[in-house]
C-alpha positions in Angstrom: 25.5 -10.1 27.1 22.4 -11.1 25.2 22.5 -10.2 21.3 19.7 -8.9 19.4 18.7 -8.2 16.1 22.4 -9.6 14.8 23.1 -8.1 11.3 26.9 -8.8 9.9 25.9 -6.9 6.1 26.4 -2.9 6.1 23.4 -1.3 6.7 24.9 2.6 5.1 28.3 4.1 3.8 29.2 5.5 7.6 31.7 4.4 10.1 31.6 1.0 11.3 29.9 0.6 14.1 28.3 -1.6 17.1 24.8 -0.9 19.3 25.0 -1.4 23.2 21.3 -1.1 24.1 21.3 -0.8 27.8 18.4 -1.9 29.6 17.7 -1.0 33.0 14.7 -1.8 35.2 12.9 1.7 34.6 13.8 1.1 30.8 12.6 -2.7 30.5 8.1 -1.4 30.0 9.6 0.4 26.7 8.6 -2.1 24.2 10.0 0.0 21.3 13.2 1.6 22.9 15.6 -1.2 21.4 14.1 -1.2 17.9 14.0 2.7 17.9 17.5 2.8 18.6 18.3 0.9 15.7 16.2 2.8 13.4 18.0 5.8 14.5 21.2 4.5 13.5 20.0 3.3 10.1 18.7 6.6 9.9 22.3 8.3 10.2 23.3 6.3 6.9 26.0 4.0 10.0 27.6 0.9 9.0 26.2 -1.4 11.8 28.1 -4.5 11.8 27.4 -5.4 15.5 24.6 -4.8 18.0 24.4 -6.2 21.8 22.3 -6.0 24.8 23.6 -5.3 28.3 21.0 -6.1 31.5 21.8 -4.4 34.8 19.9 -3.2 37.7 22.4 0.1 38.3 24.7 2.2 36.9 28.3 3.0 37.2 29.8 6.2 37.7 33.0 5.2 35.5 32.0 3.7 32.5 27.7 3.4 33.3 28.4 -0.2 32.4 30.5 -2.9 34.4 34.5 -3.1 33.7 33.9 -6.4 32.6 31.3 -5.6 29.3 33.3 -3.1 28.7 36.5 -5.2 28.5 34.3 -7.3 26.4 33.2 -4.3 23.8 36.8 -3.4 23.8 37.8 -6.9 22.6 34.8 -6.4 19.8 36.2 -3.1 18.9 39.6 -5.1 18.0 38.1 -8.2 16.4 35.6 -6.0 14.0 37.4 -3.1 13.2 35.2 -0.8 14.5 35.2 3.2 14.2 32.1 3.9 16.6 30.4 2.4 19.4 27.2 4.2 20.3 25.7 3.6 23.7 21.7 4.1 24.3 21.6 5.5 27.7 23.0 9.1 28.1 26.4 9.6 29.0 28.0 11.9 31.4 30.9 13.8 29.7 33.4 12.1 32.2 32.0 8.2 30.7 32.3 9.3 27.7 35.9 10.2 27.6 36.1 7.0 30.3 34.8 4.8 27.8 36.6 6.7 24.4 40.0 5.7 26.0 39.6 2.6 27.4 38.1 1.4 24.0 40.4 3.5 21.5 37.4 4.6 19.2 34.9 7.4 18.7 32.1 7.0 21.1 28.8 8.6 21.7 25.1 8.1 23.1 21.7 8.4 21.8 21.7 12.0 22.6 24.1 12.7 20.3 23.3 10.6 17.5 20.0 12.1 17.6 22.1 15.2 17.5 23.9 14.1 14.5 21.1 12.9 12.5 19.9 16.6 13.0 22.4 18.0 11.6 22.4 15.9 8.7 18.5 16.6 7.8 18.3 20.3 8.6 17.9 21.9 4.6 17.0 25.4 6.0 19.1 28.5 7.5 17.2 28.8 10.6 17.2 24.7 10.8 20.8 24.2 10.4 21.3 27.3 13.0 19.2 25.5 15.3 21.0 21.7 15.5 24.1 23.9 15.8 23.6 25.7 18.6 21.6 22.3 20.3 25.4 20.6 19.2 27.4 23.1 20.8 25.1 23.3 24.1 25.7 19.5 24.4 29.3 19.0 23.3 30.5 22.3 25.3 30.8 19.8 28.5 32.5 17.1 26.5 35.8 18.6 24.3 36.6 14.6 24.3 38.0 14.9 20.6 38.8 18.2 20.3 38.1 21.7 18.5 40.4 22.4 15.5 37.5 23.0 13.4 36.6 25.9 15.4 40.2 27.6 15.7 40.1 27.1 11.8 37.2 29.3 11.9 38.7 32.0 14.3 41.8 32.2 13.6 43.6 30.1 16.5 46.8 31.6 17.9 45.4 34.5 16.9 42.4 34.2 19.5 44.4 32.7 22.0 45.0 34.4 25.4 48.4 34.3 27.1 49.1 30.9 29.1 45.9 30.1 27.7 45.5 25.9 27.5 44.1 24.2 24.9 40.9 23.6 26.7 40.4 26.8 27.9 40.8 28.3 24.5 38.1 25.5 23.1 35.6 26.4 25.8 35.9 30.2 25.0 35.7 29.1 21.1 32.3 27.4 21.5 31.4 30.5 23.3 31.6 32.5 21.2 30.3 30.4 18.8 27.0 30.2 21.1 27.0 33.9 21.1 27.1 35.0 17.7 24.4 32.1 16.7 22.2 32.8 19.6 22.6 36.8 17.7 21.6 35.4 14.4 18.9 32.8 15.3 16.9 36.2 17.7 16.9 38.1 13.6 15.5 35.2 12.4 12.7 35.0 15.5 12.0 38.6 15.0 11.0 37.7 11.3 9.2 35.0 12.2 7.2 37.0 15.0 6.2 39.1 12.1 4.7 36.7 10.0 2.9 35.0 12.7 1.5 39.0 13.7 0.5 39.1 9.7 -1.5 35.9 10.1 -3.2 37.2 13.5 -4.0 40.5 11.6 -5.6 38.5 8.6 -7.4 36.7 11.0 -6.6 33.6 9.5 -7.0 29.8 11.1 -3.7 28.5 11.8 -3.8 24.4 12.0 -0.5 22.8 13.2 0.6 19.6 12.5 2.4 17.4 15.2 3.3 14.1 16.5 5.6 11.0 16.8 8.6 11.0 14.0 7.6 8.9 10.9 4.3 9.2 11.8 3.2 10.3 8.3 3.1 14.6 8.9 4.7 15.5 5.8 2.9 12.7 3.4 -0.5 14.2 5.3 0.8 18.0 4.6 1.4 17.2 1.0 -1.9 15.9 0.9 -3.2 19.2 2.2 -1.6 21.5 0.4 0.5 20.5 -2.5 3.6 21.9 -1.1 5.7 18.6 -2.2 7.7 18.4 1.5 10.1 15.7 1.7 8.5 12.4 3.2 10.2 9.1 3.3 9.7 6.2 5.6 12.8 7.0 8.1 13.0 8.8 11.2 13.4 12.5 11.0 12.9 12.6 7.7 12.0 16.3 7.7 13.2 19.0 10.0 12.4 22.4 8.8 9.0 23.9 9.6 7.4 24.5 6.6 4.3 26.8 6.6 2.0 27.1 3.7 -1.6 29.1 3.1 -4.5 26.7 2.0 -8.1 26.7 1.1 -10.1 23.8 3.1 -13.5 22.5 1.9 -16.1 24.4 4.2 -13.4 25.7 6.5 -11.9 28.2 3.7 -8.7 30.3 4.2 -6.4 28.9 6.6 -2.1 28.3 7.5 -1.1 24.9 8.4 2.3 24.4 10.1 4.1 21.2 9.4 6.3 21.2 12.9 9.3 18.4 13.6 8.7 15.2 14.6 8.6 14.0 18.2 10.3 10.9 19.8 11.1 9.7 23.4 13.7 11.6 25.3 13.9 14.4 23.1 17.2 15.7 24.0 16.7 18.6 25.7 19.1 20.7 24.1 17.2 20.2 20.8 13.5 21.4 22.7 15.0 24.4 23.9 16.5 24.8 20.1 14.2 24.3 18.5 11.3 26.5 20.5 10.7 28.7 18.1 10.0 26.6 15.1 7.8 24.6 18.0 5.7 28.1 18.2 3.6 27.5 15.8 2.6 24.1 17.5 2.1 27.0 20.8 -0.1 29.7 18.8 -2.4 27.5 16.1 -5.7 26.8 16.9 -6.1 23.4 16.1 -4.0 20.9 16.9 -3.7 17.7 14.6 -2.1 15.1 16.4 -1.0 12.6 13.9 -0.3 9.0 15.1 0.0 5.6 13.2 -1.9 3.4 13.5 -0.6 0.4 12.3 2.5 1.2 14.9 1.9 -1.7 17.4 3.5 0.7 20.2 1.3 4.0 18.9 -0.5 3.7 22.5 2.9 5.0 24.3 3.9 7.2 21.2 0.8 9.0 21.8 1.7 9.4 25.6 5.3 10.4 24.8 4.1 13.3 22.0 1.3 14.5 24.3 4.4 14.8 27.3 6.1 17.3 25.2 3.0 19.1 23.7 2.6 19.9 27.6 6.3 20.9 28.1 6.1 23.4 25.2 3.0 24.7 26.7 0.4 23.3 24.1 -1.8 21.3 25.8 -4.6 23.5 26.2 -4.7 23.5 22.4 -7.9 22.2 20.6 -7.2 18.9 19.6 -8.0 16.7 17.0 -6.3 12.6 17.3 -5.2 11.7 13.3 -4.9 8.0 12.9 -3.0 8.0 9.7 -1.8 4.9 7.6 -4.9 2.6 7.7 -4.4 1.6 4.4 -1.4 -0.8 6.3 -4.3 -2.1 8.5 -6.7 -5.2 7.6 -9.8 -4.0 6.3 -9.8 -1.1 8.2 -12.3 1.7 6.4 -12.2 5.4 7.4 -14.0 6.6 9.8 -14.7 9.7 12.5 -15.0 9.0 16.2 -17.1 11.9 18.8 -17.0 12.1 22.3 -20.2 12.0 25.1 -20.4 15.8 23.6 -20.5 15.0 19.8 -16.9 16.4 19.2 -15.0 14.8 16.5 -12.1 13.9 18.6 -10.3 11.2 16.2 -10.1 10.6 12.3 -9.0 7.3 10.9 -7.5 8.4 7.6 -4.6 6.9 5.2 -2.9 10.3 3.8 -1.0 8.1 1.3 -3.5 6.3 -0.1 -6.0 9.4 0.0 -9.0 8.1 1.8 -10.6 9.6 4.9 -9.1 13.0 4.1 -13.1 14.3 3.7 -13.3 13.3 7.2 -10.6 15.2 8.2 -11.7 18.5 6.5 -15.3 18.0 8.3 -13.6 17.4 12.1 -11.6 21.1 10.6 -14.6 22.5 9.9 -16.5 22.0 12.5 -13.2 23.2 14.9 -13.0 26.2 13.4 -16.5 26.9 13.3 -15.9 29.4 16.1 -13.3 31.6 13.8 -15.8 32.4 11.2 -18.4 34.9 10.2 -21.5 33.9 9.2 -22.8 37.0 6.7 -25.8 37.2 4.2 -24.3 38.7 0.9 -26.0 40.1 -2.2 -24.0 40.1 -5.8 -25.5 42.0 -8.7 -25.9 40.3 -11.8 -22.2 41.2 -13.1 -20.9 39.9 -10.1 -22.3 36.3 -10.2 -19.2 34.9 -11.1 -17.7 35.5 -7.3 -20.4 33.0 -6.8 -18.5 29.7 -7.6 -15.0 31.3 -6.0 -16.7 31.7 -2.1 -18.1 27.5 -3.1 -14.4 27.1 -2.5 -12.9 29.7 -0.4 -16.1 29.0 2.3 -19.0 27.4 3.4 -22.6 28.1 1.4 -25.4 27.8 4.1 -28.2 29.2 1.2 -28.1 31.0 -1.8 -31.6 32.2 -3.9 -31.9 34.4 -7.3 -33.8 37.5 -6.5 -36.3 39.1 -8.9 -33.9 41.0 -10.3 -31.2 38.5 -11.1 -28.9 39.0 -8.4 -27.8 36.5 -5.8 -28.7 36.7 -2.4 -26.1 34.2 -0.4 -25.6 33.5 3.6 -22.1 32.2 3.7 -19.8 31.6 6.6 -15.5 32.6 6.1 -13.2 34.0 7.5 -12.8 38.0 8.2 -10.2 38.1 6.4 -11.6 36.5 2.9 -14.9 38.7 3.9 -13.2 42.0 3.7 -11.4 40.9 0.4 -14.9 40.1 -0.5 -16.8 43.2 0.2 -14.0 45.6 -1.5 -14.9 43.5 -4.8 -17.3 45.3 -6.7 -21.2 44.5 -7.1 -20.8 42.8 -3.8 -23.3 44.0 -0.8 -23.5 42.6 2.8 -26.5 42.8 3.7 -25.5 41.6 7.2 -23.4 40.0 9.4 -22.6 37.8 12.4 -18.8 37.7 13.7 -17.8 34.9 15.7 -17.3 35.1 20.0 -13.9 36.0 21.0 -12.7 32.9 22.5 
């Protein structure tokens, strides 16, 4: 039993608790699976007094691991004092209730840590709805320590069926449970759906932002739109899909989507929770893709986001590769990279320290090229002022001063800014070229 990464000092205010990091020959090509699994736990806010390493070749049905570790982990459990020992490899409900008896203290795996810290980050109604129902879809097999939480919230003996056993009545509980937030979480769809219809109607860019957790997303959607998101240098940091309108230099009018962030082995249960909020990633445009690149391990990060993007049915998505936190790199400047075809495919940008960001807005620009019309414009000489508004809201190809005063622009937006436009008055177009339908 090889230790790694041995830290005695508390690391939060949680339970006290010890790492088993299982390795097995299809896990041992994962350089960052150890260390990730400690930052997850740090990220819960758990007391990590102990973590160990256990090598095998196969699996047991009982306990996953040997009788003899876990004899061993038992003994630690004693010695320490622990209150939780959570195992890196995905349990079956059986080893889990195997394992929770044999060493007399609260026990779960990766999954549901993941779960956990989920629950603890999710600020919005629809979030916190979400990481419920993904809890309740997981734990539904398990009912190792019990429901009394949920007869509290039912009633209990009042719910309870004649002859009914305790486990039956949890089972029907959770339910139940399932039911009424699977009801609640459809409204919240439906009201979703609508705003995504309002943006299609507007005919407005959407840009969503996605990628490995802690990759910078919310540091690089501040930067974009002011919205002041929660970012912090954890895992999970933010969980709620936040969605703000913006005006982009030479792009104009568009919505970017800040989605949540990826990581290897997504449970499951949280994908097909969290599909909705993981439409937006479905339905934008353009997709940024943001990575870091001072992450020694970004190479199979990149791999693992791109796995899911093709689960959720995004990878036929424009694409643009965001290699954020250069500023932690060596004298690294910003820089854009284009394919054999002279696409900007990858930006090299820092989002905290501000620099590449024009970069950025040029590979945007010239992706959404395709969503906007190009028009020639004429305002009269009362109107000039709408002048210096399109300088931000679009792209100026030419503008001139006719003999009488007026300005004669060609201008490429949006439809939508271009109808707001033309219902302004001393504004004439003079014509105008829409874009293909893709």
């Amino acid at each position: 039993m090889e230790l790694f990464d041995r830290q005695k000092d508390a690391v939060g205010q949680g339970e006290r608790t010890l790492l088993v990091y299982v390795e097995l020959p299809s896990t041992r090509n994962i350089h960052n699976a150890k260390s990730e699994f400690r930052e997850l736990a740090e990220s819960a806010g758990l007391d990590i007094v102990e973590a160990i390493q256990v090598n095998r070749n196969s699996t047991k049905a009982q306990y996953y691991i040997g009788t003899g570790k876990v004899d061993e982990i038992a003994q630690m459990v004693k010695e320490l004092e622990l209150d939780l020992v959570i195992f890196s490899p995905e349990l079956s409900p059986s080893q889990e209730r195997n394992l929770e008896k044999t060493l007399e203290c609260q026990v779960m795996d990766r999954t549901g840590l993941i779960l956990d810290i989920f629950a603890l980050r999710a600020n919005s109604f629809e979030g916190k709805l979400q990481v419920e129902l993904a809890q309740l879809r997981h734990l539904s097999t398990r009912l190792v320590r019990g429901w009394t939480h949920l007869e509290r919230q039912k009633g209990g003996i009042g719910m309870r069926g004649p002859g009914e056993t305790q486990l039956e009545t949890d089972k029907r509980l959770i339910a139940v449970r399932i039911k009424n937030i699977t009801k609640r979480l459809d409204k919240v769809h439906k009201q979703r759906d609508l705003g995504r219809k309002s943006r299609v109607k507007n005919e407005l860019p959407m840009i969503a932002l996605a990628g490995y957790t802690n990759a910078g997303k919310s540091t690089l959607f501040n930067r974009l739109t002011d919205a002041g998101v929660f970012a912090h240098d954890q895992l999970f940091a933010t969980l709620d899909s936040t969605i703000r309108r913006v005006i982009l230099p030479a792009s104009g009018e568009a919505v970017i989507a800040d989605t949540v962030g990826f990581i290897q082995d997504l449970p499951h249960d949280l994908v097909d929770a969290f599909k909705s909020t993981l439409e937006e990633t479905k339905r934008s445009d353009v997709l940024l893709h943001i990575v870091d690149a001072a992450d020694e391990y970004n190479i199979e990060k990149i791999g693992q986001v791109e796995s899911i993007i093709l689960e959720i049915g995004a990878d036929k998505i424009p694409t643009i590769l965001v290699m954020n936190k250069i500023d932690c790199l060596p004298d690294f400047e910003p820089r854009m990279d284009r394919d054999k075809d002279g696409r900007i495919y990858r930006v090299w940008i820092s989002a905290q320290a501000d620099t590449g960001i024009d970069f950025l807005y040029q590979a945007l620009a010239e992706q959404l090229s395709g969503m906007m019309t190009r028009a020639k414009i004429q305002l009269d000489v009362q109107s000039a002022y709408i002048r210096s508004e399109i300088h931000n809201i679009g792209y100026i190809h030419n503008e001139k001063v006719d003999d009488f005063g007026a300005w004669v622009l060609e201008i490429n937006v949006t439809n939508h800014y271009l109808s707001k436009l033309l219902n302004k008055q001393g504004v004439e177009l003079l014509w105008e070229q829409k874009p293909q339908q893709k």
